[in-house]
TORDREN-379178 format. One record per residue (C-alpha): residue number from 1; residue in three letters; x, y, z. Coordinates in Angstrom, 2 decimals. Last residue first. Layout:
TORDREN-379178
(atom NUM; 'ala'; (X; Y; Z))
...
***
This chain:
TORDREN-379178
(atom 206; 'unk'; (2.92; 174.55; 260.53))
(atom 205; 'unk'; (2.59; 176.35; 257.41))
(atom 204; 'unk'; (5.02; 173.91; 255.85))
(atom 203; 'unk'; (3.61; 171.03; 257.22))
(atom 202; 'unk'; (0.17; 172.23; 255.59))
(atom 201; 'unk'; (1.49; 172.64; 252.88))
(atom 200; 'unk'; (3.18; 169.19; 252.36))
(atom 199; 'unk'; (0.13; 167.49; 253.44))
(atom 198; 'unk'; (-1.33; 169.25; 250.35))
(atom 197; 'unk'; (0.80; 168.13; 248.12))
(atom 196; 'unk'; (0.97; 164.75; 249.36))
(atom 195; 'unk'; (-2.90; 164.90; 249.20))
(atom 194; 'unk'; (-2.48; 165.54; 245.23))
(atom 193; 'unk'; (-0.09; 163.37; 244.28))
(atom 192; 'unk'; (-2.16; 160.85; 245.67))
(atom 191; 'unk'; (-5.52; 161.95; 244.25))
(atom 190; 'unk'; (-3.10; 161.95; 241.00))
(atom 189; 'unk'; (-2.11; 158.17; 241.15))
(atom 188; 'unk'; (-5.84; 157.27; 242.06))
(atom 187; 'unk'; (-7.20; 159.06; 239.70))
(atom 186; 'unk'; (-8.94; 162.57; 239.19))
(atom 185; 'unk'; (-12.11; 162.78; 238.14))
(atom 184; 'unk'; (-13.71; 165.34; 236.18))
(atom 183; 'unk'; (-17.48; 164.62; 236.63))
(atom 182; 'unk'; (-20.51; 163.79; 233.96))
(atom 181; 'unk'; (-23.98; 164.75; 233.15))
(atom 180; 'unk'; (-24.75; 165.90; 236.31))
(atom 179; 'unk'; (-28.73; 166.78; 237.23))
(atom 178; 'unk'; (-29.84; 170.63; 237.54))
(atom 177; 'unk'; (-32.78; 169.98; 239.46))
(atom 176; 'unk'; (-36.33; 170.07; 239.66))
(atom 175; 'unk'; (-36.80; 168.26; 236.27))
(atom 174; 'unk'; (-35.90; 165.08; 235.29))
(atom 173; 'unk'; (-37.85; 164.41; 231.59))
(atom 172; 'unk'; (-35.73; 167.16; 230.46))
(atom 171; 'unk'; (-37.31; 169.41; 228.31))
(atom 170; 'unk'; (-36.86; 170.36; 224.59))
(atom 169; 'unk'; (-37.31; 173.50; 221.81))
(atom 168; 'unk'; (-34.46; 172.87; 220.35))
(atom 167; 'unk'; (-30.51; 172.78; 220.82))
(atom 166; 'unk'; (-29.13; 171.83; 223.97))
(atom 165; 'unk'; (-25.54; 173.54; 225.03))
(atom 164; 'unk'; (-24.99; 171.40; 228.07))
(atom 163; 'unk'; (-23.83; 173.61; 230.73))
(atom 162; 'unk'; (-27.86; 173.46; 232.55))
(atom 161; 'unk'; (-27.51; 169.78; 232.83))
(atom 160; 'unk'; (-24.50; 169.75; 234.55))
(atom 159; 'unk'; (-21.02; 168.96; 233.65))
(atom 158; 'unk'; (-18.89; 168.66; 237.63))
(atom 157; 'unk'; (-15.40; 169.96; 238.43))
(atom 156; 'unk'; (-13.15; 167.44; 240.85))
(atom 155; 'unk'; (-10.16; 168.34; 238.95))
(atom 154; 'unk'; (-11.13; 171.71; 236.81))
(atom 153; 'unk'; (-12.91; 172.68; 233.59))
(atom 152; 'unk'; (-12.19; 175.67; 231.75))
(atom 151; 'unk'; (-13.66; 174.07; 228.51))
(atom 150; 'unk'; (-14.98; 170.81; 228.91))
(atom 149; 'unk'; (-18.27; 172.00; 226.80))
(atom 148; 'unk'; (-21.13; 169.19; 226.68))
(atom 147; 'unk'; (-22.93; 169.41; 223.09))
(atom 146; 'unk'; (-26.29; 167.83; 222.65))
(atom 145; 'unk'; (-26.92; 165.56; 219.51))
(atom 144; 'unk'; (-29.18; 164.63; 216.86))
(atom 143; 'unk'; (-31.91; 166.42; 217.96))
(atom 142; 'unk'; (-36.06; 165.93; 217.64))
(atom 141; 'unk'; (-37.85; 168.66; 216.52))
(atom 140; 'unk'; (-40.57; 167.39; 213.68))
(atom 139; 'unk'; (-40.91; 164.04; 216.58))
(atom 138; 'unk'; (-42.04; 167.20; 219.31))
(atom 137; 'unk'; (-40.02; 167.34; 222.63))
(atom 136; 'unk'; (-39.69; 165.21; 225.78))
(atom 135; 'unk'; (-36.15; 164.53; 226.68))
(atom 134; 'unk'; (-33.93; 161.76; 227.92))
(atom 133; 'unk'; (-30.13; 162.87; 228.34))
(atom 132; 'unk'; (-27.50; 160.50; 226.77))
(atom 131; 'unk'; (-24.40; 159.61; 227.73))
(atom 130; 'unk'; (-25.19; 159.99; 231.34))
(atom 129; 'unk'; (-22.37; 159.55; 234.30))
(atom 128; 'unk'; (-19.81; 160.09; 232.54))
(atom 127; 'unk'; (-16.43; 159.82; 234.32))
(atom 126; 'unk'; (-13.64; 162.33; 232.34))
(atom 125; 'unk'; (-10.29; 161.50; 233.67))
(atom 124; 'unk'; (-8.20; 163.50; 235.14))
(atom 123; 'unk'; (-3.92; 163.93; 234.07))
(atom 122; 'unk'; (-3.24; 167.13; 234.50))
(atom 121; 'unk'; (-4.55; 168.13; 231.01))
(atom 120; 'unk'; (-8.24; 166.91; 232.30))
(atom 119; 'unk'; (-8.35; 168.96; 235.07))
(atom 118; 'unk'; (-7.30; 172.12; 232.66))
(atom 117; 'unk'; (-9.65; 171.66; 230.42))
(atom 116; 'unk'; (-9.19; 172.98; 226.59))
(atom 115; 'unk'; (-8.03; 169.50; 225.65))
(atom 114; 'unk'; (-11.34; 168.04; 225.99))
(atom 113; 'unk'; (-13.13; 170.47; 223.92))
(atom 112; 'unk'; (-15.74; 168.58; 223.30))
(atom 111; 'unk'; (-18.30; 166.28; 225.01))
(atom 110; 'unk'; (-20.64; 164.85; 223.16))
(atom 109; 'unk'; (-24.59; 163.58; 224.01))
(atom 108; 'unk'; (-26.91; 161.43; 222.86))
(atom 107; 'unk'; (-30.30; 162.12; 223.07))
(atom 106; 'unk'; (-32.79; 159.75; 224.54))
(atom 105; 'unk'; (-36.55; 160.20; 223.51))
(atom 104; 'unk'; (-40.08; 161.12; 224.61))
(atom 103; 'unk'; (-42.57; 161.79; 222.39))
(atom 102; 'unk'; (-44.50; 164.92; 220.95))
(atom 101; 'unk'; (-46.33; 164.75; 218.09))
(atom 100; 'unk'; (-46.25; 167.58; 215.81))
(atom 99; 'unk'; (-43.88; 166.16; 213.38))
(atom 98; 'unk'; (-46.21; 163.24; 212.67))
(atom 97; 'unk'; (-45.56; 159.70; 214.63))
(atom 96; 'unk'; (-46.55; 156.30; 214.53))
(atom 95; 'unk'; (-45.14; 154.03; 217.20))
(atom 94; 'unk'; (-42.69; 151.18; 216.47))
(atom 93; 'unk'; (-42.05; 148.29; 217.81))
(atom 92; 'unk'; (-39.65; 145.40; 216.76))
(atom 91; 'unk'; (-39.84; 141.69; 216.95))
(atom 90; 'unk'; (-36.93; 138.56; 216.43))
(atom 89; 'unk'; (-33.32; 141.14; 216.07))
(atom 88; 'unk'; (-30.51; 138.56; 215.54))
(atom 87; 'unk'; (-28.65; 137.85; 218.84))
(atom 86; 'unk'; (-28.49; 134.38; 217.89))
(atom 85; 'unk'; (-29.18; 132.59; 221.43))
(atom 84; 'unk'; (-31.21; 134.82; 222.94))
(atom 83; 'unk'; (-32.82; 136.28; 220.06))
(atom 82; 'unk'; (-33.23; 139.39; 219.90))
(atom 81; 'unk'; (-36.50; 141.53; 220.65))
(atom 80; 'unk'; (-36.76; 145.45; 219.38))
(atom 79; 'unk'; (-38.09; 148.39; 221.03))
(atom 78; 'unk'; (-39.16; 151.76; 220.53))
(atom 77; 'unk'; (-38.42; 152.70; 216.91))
(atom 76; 'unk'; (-40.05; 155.92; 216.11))
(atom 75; 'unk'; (-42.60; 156.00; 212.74))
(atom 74; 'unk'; (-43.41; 158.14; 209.90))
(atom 73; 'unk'; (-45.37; 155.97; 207.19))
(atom 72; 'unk'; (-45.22; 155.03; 203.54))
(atom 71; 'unk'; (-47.40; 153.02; 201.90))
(atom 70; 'unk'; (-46.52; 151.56; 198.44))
(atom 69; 'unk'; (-46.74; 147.80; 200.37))
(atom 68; 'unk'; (-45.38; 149.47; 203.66))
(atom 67; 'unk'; (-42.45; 151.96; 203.14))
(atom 66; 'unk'; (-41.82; 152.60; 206.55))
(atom 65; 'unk'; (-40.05; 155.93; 207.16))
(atom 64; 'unk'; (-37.64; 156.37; 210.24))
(atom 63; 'unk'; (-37.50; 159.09; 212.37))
(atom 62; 'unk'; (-34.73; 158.72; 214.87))
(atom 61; 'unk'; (-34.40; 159.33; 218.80))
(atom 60; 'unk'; (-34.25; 155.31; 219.33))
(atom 59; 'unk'; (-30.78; 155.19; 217.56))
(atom 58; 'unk'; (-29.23; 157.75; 218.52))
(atom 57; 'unk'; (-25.83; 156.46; 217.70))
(atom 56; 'unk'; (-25.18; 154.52; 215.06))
(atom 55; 'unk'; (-24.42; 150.77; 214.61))
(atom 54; 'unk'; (-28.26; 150.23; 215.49))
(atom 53; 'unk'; (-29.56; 152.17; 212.64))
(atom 52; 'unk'; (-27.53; 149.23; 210.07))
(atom 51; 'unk'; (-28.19; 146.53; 211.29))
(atom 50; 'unk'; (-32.16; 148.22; 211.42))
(atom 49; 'unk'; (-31.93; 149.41; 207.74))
(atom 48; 'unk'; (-30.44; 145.34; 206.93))
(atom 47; 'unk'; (-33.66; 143.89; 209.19))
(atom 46; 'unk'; (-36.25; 144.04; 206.26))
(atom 45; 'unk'; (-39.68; 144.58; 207.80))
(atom 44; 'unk'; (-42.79; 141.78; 208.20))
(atom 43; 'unk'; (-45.85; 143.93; 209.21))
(atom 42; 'unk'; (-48.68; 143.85; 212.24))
(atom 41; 'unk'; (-50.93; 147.19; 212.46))
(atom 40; 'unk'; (-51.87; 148.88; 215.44))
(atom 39; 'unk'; (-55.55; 150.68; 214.79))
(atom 38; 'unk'; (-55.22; 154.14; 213.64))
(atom 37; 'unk'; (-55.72; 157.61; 215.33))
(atom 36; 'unk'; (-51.88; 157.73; 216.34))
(atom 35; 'unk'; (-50.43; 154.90; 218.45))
(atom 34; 'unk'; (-49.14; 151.27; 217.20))
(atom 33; 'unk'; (-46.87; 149.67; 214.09))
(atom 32; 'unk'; (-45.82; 145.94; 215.05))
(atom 31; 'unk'; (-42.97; 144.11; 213.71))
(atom 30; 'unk'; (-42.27; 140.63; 212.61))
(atom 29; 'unk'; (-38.47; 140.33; 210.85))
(atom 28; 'unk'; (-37.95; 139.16; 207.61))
(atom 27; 'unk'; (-35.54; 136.50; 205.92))
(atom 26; 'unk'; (-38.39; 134.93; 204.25))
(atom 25; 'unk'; (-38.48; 131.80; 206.63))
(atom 24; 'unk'; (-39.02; 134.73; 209.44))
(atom 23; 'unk'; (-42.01; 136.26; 208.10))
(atom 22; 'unk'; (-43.29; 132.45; 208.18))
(atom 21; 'unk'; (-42.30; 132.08; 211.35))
(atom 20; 'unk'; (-44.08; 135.20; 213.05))
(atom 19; 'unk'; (-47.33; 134.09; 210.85))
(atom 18; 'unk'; (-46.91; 130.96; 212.85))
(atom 17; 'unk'; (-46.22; 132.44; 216.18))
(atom 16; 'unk'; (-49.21; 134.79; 215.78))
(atom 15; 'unk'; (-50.86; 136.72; 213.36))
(atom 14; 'unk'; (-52.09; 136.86; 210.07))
(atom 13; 'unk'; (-52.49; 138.94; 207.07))
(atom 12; 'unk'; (-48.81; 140.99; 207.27))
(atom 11; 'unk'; (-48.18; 143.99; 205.39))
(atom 10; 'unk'; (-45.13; 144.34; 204.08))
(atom 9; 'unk'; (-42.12; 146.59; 204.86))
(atom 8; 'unk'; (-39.07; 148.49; 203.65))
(atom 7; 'unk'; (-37.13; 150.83; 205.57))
(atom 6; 'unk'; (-36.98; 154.49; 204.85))
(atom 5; 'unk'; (-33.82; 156.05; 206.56))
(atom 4; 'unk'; (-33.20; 158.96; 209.36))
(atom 3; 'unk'; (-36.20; 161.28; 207.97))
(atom 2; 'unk'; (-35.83; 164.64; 209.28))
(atom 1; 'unk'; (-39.32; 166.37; 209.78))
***
């Protein structure tokens, strides 16, 4: 199991606004660790690691390590609390996970080979409708990425689910259909361009 980054962590005695505060004072943030066999367990983190996490992608689809007092355990972020006025992170959760566990997360996704599509060449835009997919797999398993393929693709062409190239062994949380993960869209100028054309033709044939 791929370990994103090992924050550190201490174990926190009380609980409550004023042990919140106090973790705070220090320049710490108040988290809680749940699921698993164990009890959920209340700890003051470092919030550098999560700066950092959160100016990558993917964030919530990462195993992180939490290095608690000489104890270290696998966890998922799965939500963090910022302060209104601050925007500084005030409370994160995290769920314990092994590599056999199986959780549901968001993976990102790219699209490449732009310049291979034709729709896009004339002048279409690329309107994504999901830039992530949300998938249930085990935490061991987890992706970094999926890979949508413009190649070959056409104005008014759609990127479905089943195009994507997805690596592992995952599954869509929506199932019973082949869902679109983004469309090649012509604009305004071009849908123009476009009907004149085809007015044209039409004229012409007349």
């Amino acid at each position: 199991m791929e370990i994103a980054m090992t924050i550190p962590a201490k174990a926190k005695t009380g609980a409550g606004k004023t042990a919140a505060k106090a973790a705070r004072y220090e320049g710490l943030v108040p988290a809680v660790i749940y699921g698993g066999d164990a009890e959920p367990e209340m700890v003051s983190i470092d919030p550098r690691p999560i700066w950092k996490g959160l100016a990558e992608r993917g964030f919530f689809a990462k195993v992180m390590a939490l290095d608690v007092d000489g104890k270290t355990v696998n966890v998922l972020p799965r939500d963090i609390q910022f302060d209104r006025v601050t925007d500084q992170p005030i409370h994160v959760d995290f769920m314990r996970v092994d590599a056999d566990s199986v959780v549901k997360v968001k993976i990102p996704v790219d699209f490449i080979n732009d310049m291979e599509s034709p729709g896009l060449k004339r002048g279409a835009v690329l309107n994504v409708v999901r830039h992530s997919v949300e998938v249930r797999c085990k935490a061991g398993e987890i992706p970094t990425k999926f890979d949508a393929d413009l190649t070959g693709l056409q104005i008014n062409d759609a990127v479905k689910y089943s195009m994507v190239q997805v690596s592992g062994n995952v599954t869509p949380t929506i199932i019973g259909r082949d869902f679109v993960i983004a469309t090649v869209t012509a604009p305004s100028a071009l849908k123009r361009q476009m009907m004149d054309a085809a007015a044209a033709g039409t004229e012409e044939a007349a």
